[in-house]
N, C-alpha and C positions, 0 to 999 in steps of 0.2 A: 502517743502524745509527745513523746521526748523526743522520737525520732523527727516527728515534724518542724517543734520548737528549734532544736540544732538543726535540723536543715536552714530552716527558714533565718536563722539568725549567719549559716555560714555563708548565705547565699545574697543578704542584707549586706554585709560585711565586704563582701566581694563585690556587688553592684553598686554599694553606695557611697561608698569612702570616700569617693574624691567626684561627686556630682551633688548637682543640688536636689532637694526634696522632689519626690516626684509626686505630679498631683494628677489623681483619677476621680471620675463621675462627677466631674465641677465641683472638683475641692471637696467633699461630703470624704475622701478619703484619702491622704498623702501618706508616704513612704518616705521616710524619714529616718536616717540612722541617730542614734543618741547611746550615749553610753554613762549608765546612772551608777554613781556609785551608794546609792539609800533606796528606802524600801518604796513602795508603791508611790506612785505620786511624786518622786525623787525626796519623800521627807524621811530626813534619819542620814544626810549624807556624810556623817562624820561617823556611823554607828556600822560597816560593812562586816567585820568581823564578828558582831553581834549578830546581824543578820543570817549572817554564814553556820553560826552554831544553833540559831532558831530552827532554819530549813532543814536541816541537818536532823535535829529534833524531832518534827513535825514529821521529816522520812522514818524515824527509828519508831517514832510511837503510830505509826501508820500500820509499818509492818508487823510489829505487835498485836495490832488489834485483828489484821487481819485472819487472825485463826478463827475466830470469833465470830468471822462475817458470815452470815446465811440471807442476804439480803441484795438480790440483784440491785434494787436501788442504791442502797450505802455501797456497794462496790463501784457504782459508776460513781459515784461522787469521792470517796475515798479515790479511787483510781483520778480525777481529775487533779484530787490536791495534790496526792504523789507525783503525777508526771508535770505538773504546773513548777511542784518544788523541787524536782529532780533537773528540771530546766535550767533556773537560775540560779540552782548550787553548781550545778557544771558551770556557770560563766564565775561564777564568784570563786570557786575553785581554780579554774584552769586561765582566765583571760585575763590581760592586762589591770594594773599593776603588780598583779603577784598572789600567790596562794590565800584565800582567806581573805584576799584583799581587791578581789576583782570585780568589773564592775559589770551589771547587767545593759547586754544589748538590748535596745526598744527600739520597737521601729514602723507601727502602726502607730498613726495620729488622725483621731476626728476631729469634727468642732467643736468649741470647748473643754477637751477631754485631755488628760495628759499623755504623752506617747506612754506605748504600753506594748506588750508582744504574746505570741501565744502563749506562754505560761503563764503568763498574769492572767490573759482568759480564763482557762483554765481552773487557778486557783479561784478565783471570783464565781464561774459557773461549780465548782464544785463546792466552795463556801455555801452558796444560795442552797444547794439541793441539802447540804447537813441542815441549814437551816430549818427549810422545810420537811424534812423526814423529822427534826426533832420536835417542832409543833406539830404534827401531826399524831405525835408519839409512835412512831415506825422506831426500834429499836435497831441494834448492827445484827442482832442474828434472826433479824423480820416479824417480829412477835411485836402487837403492839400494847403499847403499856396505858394503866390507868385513868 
């Protein structure tokens, strides 16, 4: 997932920078470069170094739990929010304005939807599935509970 995310973000970066949005399948999908510096939905733009020590978080208590894991399910989801959050801590690490302070490439946009990129997928599809294992009562080492 990380691999695809930085791809698809260095290859955004190098297509789109200096052209206009491009539009596929009668507008239902444009390719749009943006560069957000707040969390999902561009809210929180004053708040990046917060953000940066959340993701950061969210990686360290991942891999934590992961000893713990016996649960093919909670591993696909667990693995989606890792490489979702591993995504945008490398742009907020490494890209423009500066360590801690950089801002996340997006560069999918539907209708009505705010641009967004693979790791946002990602964490959103890997959110929905904790969801669901946790009403389910699917616990992380696959046993389910009461």
């Amino acid at each position: 997932m990380v691999g695809a995310d930085v791809a698809s973000k260095v290859a955004v970066v190098a297509e789109l920078s200096m052209r206009p949005p491009v539009r596929l399948l009668g507008g239902l999908l444009t390719l749009t470069l943006t560069r957000n510096p707040g969390a999902a939905f561009s809210i929180g733009t004053g708040a990046t170094v917060l953000f940066t020590a959340v993701a950061a978080g969210v990686v360290v208590a991942i891999a934590r739990s992961a000893r713990r894991l016996r649960s093919m399910s909670w591993a696909i989801a667990l693995g989606l929010l890792l490489g979702g959050a591993l995504g945008n801590l490398g742009d907020r690490l490494f890209r423009a304005p500066g360590p801690l302070r950089g801002y996340v490439v997006d560069w999918i946009r539907l209708p009505h939807w705010p641009v967004f990129n693979l790791a946002d997928s990602a964490i959103v599809v890997g959110g929905a599935l904790l969801v669901l294992l946790s009403s389910r009562g699917v616990g992380i080492d696959g046993r389910r509970g009461p």
